[in-house]
C-alpha positions in Angstrom: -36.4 -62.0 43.6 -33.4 -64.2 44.9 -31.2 -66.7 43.0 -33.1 -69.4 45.3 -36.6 -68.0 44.2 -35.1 -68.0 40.3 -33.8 -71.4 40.5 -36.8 -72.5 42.0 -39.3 -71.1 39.1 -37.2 -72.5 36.8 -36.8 -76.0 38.0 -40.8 -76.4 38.2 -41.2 -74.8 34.8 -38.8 -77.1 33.3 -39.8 -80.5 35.3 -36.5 -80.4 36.9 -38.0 -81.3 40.1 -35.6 -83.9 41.2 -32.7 -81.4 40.5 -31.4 -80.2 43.7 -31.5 -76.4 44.6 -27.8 -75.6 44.6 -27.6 -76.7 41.2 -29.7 -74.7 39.6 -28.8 -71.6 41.7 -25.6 -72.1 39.9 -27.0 -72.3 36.9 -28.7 -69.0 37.1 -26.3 -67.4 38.2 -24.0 -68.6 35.0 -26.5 -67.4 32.6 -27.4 -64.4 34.1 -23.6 -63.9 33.7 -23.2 -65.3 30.6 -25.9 -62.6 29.6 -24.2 -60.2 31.5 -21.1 -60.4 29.6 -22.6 -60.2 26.2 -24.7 -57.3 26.6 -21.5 -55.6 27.7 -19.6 -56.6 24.6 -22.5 -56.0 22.4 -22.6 -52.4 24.0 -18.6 -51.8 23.6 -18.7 -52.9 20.1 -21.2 -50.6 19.0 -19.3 -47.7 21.1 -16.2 -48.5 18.8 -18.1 -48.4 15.6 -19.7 -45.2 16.3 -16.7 -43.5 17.4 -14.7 -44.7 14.6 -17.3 -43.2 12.1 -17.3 -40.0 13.9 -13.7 -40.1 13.8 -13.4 -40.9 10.2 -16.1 -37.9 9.3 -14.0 -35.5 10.8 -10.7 -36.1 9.2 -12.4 -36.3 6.0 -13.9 -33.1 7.0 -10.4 -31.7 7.7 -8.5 -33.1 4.8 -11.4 -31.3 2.4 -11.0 -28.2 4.1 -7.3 -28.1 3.7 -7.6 -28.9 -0.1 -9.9 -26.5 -0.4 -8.0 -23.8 0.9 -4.6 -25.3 -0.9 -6.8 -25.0 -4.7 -7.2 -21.7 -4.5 -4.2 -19.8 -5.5 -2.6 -17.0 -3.4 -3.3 -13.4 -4.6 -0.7 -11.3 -5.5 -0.8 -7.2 -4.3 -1.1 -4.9 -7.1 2.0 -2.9 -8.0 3.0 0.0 -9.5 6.3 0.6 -12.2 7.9 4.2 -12.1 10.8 5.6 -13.3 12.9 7.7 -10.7 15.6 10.2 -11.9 17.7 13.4 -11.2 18.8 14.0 -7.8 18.5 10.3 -6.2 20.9 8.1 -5.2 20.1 5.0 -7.3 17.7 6.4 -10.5 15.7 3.5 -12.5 13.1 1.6 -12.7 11.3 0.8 -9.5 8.2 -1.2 -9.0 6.3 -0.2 -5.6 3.0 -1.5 -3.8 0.1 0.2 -5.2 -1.2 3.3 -3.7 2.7 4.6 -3.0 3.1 8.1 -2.3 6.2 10.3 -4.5 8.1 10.0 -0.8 8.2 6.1 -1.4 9.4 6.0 -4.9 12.2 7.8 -3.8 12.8 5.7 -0.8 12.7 2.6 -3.4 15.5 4.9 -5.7 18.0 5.0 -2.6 16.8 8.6 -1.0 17.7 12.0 -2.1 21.0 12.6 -3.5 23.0 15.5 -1.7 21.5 18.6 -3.6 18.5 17.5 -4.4 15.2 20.0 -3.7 13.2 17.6 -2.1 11.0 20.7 -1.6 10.3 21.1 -5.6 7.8 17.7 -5.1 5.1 16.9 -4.0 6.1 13.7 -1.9 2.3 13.0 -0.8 0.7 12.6 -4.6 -0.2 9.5 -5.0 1.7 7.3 -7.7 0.5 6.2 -11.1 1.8 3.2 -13.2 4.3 4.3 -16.2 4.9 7.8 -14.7 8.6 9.4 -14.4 9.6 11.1 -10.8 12.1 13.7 -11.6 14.1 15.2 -8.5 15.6 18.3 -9.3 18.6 19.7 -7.7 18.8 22.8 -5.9 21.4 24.4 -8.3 18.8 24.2 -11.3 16.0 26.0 -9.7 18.3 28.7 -9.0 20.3 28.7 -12.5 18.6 31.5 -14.5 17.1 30.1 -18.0 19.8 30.1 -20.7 19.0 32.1 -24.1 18.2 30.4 -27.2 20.0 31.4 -30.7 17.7 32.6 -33.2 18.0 31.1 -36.9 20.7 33.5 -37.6 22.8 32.1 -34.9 22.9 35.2 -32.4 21.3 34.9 -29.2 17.9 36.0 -29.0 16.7 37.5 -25.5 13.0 36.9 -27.1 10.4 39.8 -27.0 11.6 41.0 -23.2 10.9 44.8 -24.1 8.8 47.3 -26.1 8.9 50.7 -27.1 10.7 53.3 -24.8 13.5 50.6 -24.1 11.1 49.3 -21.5 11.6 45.9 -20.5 8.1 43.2 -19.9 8.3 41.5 -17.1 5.9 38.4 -19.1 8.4 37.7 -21.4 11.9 38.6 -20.2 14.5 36.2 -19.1 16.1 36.1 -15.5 19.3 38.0 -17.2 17.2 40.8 -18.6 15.9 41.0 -15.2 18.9 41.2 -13.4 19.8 44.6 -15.7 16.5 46.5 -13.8 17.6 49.0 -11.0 17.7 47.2 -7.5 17.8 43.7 -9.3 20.1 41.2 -8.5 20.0 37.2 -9.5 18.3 36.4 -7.2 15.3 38.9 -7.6 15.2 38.1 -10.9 15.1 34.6 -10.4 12.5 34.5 -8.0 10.2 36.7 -10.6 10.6 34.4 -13.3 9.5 31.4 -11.1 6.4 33.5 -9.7 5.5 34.4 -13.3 5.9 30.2 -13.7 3.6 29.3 -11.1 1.1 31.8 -10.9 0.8 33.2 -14.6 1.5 36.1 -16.1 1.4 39.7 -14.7 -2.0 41.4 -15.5 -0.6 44.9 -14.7 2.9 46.3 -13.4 1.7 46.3 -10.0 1.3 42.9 -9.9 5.4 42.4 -9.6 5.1 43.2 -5.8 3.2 40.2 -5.4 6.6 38.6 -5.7 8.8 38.2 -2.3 11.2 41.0 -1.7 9.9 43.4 -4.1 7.7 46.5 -1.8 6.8 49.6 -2.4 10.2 51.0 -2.5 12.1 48.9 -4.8 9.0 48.8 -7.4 8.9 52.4 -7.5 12.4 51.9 -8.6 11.5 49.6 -11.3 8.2 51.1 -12.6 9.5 53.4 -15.1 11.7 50.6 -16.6 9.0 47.9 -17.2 5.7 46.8 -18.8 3.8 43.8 -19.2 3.4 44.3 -23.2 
């Protein structure tokens, strides 16, 4: 329907018939605008108000997520304390992440001091709190044990031998060793520290079980030793 045909409807409807044509096209026309115009506004305005809420929302969203997060306290990693001594180059106290190996409680000591038998450790046990990490140096492991004065004050070489001036390889120290046929310091040394770590020797034999000691050189020794 036309502006005419509107104007025309609503000129008979109202009794406007003496109203010219022209006029009330223009008057259509202005409401129809008029209409036009508020509709539009009406529309915006809601537009506003909904975005605004949605945008308030979310940054109240936000702002309780970000005090949520900032409540909660940060969690410290679990530690352990050791004491590191001997051959190191900064002995103490040191306090490492938990689940540190030996190898990193002497990292956190400085490293190995020059001499040290890193060897001795175990580096890859795993650490416990309170425990003491002792490095020793290489000159200890080699220095044979020293002899203890008995109540009277005299040295006391313990019960190394038996009858038939036979010396026990069990209970002898690294010196009585050393006074066997074909056994130097360093023999001797080597069968007190296998005697150390693997127990005592069930039978005479069993002193070829240590390095550099064969057939030969025991059959050298067997006359002059017994386990007691």
């Amino acid at each position: 329907m036309s502006f005419a045909e509107d104007a025309e409807s609503l000129r008979a409807k109202a009794h406007m018939s003496g109203a010219r044509l022209p006029v009330l096209v223009g008057l259509t026309a202005l409401a129809l605008a008029v209409i036009a115009i508020a509709g539009g506004g009406v529309a915006k305005t809601l537009s506003s108000e909904g975005f605004s809420v949605s945008k308030g929302e979310a940054a109240q969203e936000a702002a309780g997520a970000e005090g949520s997060q900032e409540s909660q306290p940060p969690q410290e990693a679990a530690t352990v304390v050791v004491h590191v001594g001997g051959a190191v180059r900064e002995p103490g106290v040191r306090e490492v992440p938990e689940g540190s190996r030996v190898q990193d409680a002497v990292d956190a000591a400085g490293g190995f001091a020059e001499g040290a038998a890193a060897d001795a450790l175990n580096l890859a046990r795993v650490l416990v709190d309170g425990e003491q990490v002792m490095v020793p140096t290489i000159e200890e492991l080699q220095a044979p044990p020293q002899p203890q004065a008995d109540s009277g004050g005299s040295a006391s070489s313990g019960s190394a031998g038996t009858g038939g001036g036979k010396v026990n390889i069990n209970t002898a120290s690294a010196e009585e060793l050393d006074v066997l046929p074909g056994v130097g310091p360093s023999t001797a040394a080597k069968i007190v520290a296998d005697r150390e770590a693997n127990g005592p020797f069930s039978t005479i034999e069993d002193l070829k079980r240590v390095s550099g000691i064969g057939d030969k050189k025991y059959a050298e020794l067997a006359d002059s030793i017994c386990v007691g």
